[in-house]
N, C-alpha and C positions, 0 to 999 in steps of 0.2 A: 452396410446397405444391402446384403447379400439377400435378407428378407425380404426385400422386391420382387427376385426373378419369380415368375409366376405370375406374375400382377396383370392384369388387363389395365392400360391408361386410357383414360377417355372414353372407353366401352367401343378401343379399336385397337391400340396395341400391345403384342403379350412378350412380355418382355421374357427374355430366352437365356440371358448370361449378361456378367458383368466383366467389361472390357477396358473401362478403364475409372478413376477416383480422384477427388482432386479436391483442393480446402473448399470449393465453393459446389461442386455438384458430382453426382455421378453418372457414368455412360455406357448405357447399355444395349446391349444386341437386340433385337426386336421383329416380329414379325406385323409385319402391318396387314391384318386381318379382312380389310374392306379390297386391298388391291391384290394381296396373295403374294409382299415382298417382303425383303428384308431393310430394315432399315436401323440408324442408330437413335437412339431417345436419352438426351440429356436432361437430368430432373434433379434440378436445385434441393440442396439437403434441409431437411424439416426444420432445423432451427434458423437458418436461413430465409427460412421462406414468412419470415414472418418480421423479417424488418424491410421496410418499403423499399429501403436505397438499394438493397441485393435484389428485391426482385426487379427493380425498374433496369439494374445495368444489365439484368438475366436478360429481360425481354429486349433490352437494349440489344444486345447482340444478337437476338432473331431478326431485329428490324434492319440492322445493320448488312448480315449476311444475305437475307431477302431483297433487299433494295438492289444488292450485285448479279449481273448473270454474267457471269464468267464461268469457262472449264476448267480454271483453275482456281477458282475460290469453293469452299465444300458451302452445297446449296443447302438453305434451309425449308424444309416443306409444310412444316406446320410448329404453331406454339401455342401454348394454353393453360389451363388448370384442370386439375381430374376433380369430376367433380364425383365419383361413384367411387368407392373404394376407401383406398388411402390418400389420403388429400397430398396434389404435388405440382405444381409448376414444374411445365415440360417443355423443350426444344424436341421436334422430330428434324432430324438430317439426313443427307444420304449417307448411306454406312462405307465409307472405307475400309476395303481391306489391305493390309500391306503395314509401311513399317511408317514412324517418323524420321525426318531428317537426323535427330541425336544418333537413332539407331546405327545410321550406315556413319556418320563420323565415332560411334563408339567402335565398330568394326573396320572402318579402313583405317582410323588415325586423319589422314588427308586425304584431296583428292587430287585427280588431275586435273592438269588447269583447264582441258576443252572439257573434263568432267563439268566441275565445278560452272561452269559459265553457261554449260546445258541447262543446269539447275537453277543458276541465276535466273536466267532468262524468263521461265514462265513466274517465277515467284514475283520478280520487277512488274511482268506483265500483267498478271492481278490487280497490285498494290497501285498500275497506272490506270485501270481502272476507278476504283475506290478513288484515290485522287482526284479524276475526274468528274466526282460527282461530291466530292469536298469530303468523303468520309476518309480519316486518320486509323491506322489500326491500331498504334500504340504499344506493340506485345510481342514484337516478331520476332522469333527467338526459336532455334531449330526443333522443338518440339510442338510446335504449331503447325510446323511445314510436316507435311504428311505424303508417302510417295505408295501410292496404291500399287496392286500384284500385275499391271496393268503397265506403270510403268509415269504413271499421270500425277506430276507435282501439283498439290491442293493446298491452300491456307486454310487454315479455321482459326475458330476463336476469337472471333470479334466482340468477346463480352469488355475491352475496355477501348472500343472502339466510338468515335465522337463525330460527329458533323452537323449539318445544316437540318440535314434528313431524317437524322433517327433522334435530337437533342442531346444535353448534357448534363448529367444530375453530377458527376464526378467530382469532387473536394481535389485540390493538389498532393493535399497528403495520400490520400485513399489513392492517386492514379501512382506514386512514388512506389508505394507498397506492395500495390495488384503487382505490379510488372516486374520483370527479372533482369534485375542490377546489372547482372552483365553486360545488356544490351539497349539500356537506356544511355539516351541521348542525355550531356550535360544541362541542358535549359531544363529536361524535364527531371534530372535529381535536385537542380538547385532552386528552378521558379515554380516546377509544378506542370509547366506548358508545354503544348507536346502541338505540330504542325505535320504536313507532309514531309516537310526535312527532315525529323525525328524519325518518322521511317525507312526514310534514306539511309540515315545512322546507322540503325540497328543493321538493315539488311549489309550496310560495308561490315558489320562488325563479324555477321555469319558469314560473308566470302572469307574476310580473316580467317575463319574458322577455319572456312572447309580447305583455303587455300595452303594452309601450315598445320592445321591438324590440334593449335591449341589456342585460347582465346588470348586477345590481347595483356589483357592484366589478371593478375591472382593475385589473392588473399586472402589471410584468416576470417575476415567477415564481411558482411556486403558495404559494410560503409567502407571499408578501405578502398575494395572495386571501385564503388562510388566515387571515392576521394580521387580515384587517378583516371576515372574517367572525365572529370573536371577542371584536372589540374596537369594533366600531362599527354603531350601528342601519342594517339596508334603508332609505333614502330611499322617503319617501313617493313613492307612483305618482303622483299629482295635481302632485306638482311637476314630473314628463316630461310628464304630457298632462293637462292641466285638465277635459277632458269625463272621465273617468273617476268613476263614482259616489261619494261619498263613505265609504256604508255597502262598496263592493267594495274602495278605500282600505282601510278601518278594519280589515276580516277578513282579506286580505293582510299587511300590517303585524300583524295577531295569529298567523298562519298562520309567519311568518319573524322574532318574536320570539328572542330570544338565549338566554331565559328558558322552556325547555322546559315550562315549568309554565304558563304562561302563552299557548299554542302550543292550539287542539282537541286534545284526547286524542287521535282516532285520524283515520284520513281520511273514516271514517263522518259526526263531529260537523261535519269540514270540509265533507263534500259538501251537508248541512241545513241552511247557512250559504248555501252559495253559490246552494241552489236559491230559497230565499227573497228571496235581493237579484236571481238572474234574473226572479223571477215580480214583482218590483216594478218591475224595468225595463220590462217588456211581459208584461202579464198576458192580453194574445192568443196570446199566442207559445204553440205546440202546447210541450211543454218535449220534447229528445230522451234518450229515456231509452237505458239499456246495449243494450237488443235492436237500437235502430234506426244507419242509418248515416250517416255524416255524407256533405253532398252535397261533390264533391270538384273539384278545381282544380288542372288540370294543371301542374307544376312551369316557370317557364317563364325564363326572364332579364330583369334588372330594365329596366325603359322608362326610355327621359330623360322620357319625359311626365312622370314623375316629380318629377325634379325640376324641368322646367317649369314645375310646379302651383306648387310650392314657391315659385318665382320669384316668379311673379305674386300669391299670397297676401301675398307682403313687400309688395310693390310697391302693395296694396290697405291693407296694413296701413299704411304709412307714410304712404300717404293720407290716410288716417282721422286720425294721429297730425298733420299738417300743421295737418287742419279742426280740430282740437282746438285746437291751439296759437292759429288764429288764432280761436277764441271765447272761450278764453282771454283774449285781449290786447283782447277788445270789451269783457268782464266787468271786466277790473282799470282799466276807464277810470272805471268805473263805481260803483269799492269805495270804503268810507269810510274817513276816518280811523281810526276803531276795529278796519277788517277788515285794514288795512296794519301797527297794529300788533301785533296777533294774527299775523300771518303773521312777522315780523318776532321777536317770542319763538319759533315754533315754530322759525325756523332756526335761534336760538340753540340750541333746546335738542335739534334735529338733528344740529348740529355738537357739544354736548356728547356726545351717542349714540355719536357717529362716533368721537369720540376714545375715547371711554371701550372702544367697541368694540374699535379697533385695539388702546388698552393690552391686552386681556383676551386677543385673539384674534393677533395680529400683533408686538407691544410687550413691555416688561418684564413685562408681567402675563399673558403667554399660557404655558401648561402642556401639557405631551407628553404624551398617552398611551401606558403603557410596557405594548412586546410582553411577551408570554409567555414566556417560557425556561425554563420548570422541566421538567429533564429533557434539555436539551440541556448541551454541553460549554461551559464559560470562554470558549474562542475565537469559540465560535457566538454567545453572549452579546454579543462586543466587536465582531461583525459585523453582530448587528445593531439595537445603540447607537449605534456611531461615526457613520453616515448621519442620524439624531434628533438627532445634535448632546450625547451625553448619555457619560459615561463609568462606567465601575464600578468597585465596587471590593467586595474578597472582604470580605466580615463576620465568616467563620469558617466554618472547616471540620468537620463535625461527622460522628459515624457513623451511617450510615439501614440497617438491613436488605431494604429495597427499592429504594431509588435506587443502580444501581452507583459505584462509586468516580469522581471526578472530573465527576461529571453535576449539575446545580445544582438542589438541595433547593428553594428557596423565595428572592425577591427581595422589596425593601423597597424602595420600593411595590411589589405585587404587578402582575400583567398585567393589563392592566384600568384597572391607577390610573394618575394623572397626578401629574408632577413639573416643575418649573420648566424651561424653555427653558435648557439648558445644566449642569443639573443632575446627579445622580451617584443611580445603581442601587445598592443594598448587595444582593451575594449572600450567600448560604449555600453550599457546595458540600460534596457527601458525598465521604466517606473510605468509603465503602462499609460493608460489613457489619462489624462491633466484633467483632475477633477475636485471640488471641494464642498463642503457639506456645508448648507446655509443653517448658520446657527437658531437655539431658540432665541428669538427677538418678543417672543408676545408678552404683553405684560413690561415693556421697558420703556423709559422717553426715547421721545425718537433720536434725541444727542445719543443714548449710549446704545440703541441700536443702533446706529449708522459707525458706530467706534467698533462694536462686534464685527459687522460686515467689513470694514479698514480693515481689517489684521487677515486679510486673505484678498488676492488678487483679482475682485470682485465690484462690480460698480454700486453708484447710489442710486436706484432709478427716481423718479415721480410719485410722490406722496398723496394720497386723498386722506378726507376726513368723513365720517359716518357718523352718525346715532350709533350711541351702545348702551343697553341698559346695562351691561356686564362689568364693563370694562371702563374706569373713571374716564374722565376727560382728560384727554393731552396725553394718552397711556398706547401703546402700540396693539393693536387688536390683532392682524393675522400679518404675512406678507406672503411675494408670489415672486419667485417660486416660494412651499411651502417649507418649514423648517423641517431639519434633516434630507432634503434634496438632494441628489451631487449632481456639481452643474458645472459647465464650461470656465476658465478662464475669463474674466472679463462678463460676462452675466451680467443684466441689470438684477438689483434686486428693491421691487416697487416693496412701500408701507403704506400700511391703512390705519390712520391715526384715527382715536375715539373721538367723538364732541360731546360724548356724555347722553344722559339720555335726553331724548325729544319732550318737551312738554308742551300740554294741548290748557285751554280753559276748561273748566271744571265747574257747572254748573250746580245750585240746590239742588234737589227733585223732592225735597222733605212734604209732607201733602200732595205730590201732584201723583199722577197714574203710573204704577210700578211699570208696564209696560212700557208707556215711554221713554222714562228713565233708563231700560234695560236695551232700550234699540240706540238708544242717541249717545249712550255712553259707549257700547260696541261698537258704534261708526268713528267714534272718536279715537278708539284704538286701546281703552281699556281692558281690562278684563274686568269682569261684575260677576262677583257672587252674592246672592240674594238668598235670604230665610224669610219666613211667617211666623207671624206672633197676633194674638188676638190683644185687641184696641178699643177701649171703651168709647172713645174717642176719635178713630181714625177712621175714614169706611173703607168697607172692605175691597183689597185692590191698592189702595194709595200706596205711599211709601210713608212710613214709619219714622225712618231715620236711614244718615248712610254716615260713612269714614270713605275718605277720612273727610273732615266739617272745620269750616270756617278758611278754606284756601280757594283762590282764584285759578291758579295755575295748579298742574299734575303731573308727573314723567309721565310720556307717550307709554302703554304697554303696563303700567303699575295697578293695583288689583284696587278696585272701589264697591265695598259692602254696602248692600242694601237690605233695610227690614221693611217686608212689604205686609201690613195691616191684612189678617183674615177676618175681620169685625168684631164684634162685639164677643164676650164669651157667653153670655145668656139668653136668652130666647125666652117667650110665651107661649104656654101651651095654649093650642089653637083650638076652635070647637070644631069635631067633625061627630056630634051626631047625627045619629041617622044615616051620616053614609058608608056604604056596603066596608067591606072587612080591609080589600084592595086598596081603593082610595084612600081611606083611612092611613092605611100601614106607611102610602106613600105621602102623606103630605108631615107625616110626624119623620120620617128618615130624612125627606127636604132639607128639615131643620137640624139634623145631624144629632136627632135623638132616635134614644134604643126605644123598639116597640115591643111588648107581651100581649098576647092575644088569649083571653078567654073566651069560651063557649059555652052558648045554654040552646038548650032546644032544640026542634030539628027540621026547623027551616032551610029549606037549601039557599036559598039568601041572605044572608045574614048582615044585620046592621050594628052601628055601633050603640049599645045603650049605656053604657058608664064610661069614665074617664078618672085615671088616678095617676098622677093630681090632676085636678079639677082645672076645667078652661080657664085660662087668663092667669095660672101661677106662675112668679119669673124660674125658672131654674138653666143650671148651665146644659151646655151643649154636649152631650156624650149621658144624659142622664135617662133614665128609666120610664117610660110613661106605657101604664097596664092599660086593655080596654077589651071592655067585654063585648060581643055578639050575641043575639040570639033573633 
């Protein structure tokens, strides 16, 4: 994305350097032109920008961080698209200078504990903002937490942030995925759903962090993180570092409970928690509230002095542990018989402990707790069993309308429980949604369609009967739903039996007026097709003849031929002497004869004076009649 720098966004800022990159956008230094500042400009990457749901969560986290005015959330000051240039969905921010929270724990390892609860402090104080107006951040994880040159802890990154105020387009898979395993809360790797306790989580999971210097769980992949953030308690902080208070212990470990319910509602109830075990710690300590800045400490690489210290603290320790041993052995010169055999029971019944331990823990009596799988595939199941030493086997197959086909309903023990070292998972797997295809029925009696429909767990509904000209009588014409359907369990399925076709009466019309015959046979529901034939006999217009002849009745819809009489085929030639050439031409075309016109003379009027053939000869219709003018 380095071809940006240079770019004018909006036809206001000129972006100056690229500061940081990330799967869904990138963020760059910028000068904002209209006010003479610097500023950061996040601009979602081109092939992203072009599927709705990335930009809606884009613009989601403008609207998110805009709704908050806190000094410790990073404010957002404008969002939009470029419309001059190169085309980009953009966040403008204010620009932090300074490091993230990862930074200083890659550099210090841990911190100190009034350190660390400095830092707490405004980051709670934020998030009980947000809270308070119902927005979730979903994402809080030390590379969000940003600590300016200034000295001023900021959140950003509200792009998988949810509430009332900005809505939610977010799928539970797509929120699993966005966010970083480490620090997801159990309900949201297993359900999807993410509350204000979910940020409560996560932010116990960063004091963990800062408080010991390493995160609660590791492993080769995120699902394994996943699997133990699920399925097994945060270790107490006092077992990594002993000076750690106990009341700071106790709220941590309530803060990254499994048990959402049992978690402070919001990061409000967490921050009243934590200021009160700060003010126990040192109730001189000025307390630094959200206006003020924390003093800061240049990022720098770790000293061997370090571990030098580390050395010689052993080196002191093992001392100590020497001088013990040898007051130890001045003491047991010195113990009674009664204290040797008191010590002497207590080994016994240490080495009872120990065995009894190993059986429970290591031995025949030790039990696996069994991952989660509901919702993943068989295979994914037996991947990851096989490594637990534990095998499965399908219990049944059963139909869910929300678990797709082949995806695993529910296991026995569930996730969570524990089964013997070597023991066997009974699944469930769905067959997906309970559905069946309504057979062809058309064209059958309705006995042996209603025997098709029987052979699947499907009803009979309510049968009508129709006219069919198609489809014989007593034969099944369509049904509803239609065939090839897939439909519920228990479904009716209605049929529409044929009654064969409808017949209407069916009148002569032999002699009477074609016209009429063609309107009263139409209203009757026929179809009539009608030809012309010259009738020596018949006048012209009647009906001729029809089909079909000699029935009273007719199917409703079946076709009835009619021959409608054009007259006679002969005619008489007519006399038109004497009148003009015009008249003439039209009273002989009347009769549906060809006229030829001769000329004599040169009158500009001209009359008829011959006829060939001659007035009054019969000839047919289509024939020849010459006639001269002059």
């Amino acid at each position: 994305m380095s071809d940006l720098i240079g770019e004018l966004i909006d036809g206001r800022y000129q972006l100056t350097r690229q500061i940081g990159n990330g799967g869904m956008a990138s963020i760059y230094e910028a000068i904002d032109t209209r006010l003479d500042r610097k500023v950061a400009v996040k601009i979602m990457h081109p092939h992203l920008a072009q599927d709705e749901a990335f930009v809606n969560r884009f613009i989601r986290e403008a609207k998110a961080s805009a709704a908050l005015s806190h000094p410790n959330i990073v404010s957002v000051q404008d969002q939009g698209w470029n419309q001059n240039g190169i085309p980009a969905v953009f966040i403008v921010m204010e620009l932090i200078e300074g490091h993230t929270l990862r930074d200083y724990l890659n550099e210090r390892g841990k911190f100190e504990i009034k350190d660390a609860i400095n830092y707490l402090t405004p980051i709670l104080s934020a998030l009980a903002a947000a809270h308070d107006l119902g927005i979730v951040h979903r994402d809080i994880k030390p590379e969000n937490i940003l600590i300016s040159k200034e000295g001023r802890v900021k959140i950003a990154d509200f792009g998988l942030a949810r509430g009332e105020l900005i809505g939610s387009t977010m799928t539970a898979e797509s929120s699993v995925i966005l966010g970083s395993v480490s620090y997801l809360s159990p309900e949201q790797v297993q359900r999807g759903v993410a509350d204000s306790r979910s940020d409560v989580y996560a932010v116990g999971i960063v004091a963990f962090e800062m408080l010991t210097g390493e995160k609660p769980f590791l492993g080769e992949t995120p699902i394994q993180i996943a699997y133990m953030h699920v399925n097994q308690e945060i270790p107490s902080l006092r077992t990594k570092r002993k000076e750690i208070p106990a009341d700071l212990d106790d709220l941590i470990l309530q803060a990254t409970n499994r048990d959402p319910d049992k978690r402070p509602r919001t990061a409000g109830e967490f921050l009243k928690s934590l200021e009160t075990i700060q003010n126990e710690i040192d109730p001189k300590t000025n307390q630094l509230k959200l206006a003020l800045d924390l003093p800061v400490e240049p990022i720098r690489e770790k000293q061997r002095g370090k571990v030098k210290k580390e050395i010689i603290e052993a080196v002191e320790e093992v001392k100590e542990t020497t001088q013990e041993v040898r007051t130890a052995k001045e003491k047991k010169r010195k113990t009674s018989k009664r204290v040797r055999r008191n010590r002497k029971v207590a080994l016994i019944l240490a080495i009872a402990l120990g065995v009894g331990g190993w059986y429970a823990l290591v031995g025949p009596g030790s039990r696996v707790v069994v991952p989660s799988v509901v919702g993943g595939t068989y295979d994914q199941a037996i991947a990851t069993f096989t490594p637990l030493g534990l095998t499965t086997v399908v219990l049944e197959k059963r139909f869910d309308e929300e678990i797709t086909a082949g995806a695993i309903i529910e296991s026995d023990p569930p996730g969570g429980g524990r089964v013997a070292s070597g023991g066997e998972v009974k699944l469930i797997i769905s067959k997906g949604p309970e559905r069946y295809t309504i057979p062809v029925l058309k064209g059958l009696t309705p006995e042996a369609a209603q025997a098709a429909i029987e052979k699947y767990p499907l009803l009979i509904g309510t049968s009508t009967e129709v006219f069919n000209v198609d489809i014989p009588k007593g034969f099944v014409i369509s049904s509803d739903p239609e065939s090839g359907t897939k439909v519920k369990r228990d479904t009716p399925v209605t049929l529409v039996i044929s009654k064969g076709a409808e017949t209407v009466p069916l009148a002569l019309y032999v002699g009477k007026s074609g016209e009429q015959a063609l309107n009263e046979l139409t209203e009757l529901g026929f179809n009539v097709k009608s030809t012309y034939a010259f009738d020596e006999n018949i006048l012209s217009g009647a009906v001729i003849s029809q089909k079909p002849i000699g029935v009273d009745v007719a199917p409703k819809g079946s076709t009835v031929t009619l021959i409608i009489s054009k007259g006679s085929q002969y005619v008489f030639v007519p006399n038109v002497f004497s009148l003009d050439q015009l008249k003439a031409t039209q009273v002989l075309a009347d009769l549906q004869l060809k006229v030829v016109v001769k000329k004599l003379g040169i009158k500009k009027v001209k009359q008829v004076t011959s006829i060939v053939p001659k007035v009054g000869s019969k000839v047919k219709r289509g024939s020849t009649v010459t006639i001269t003018v002059g």
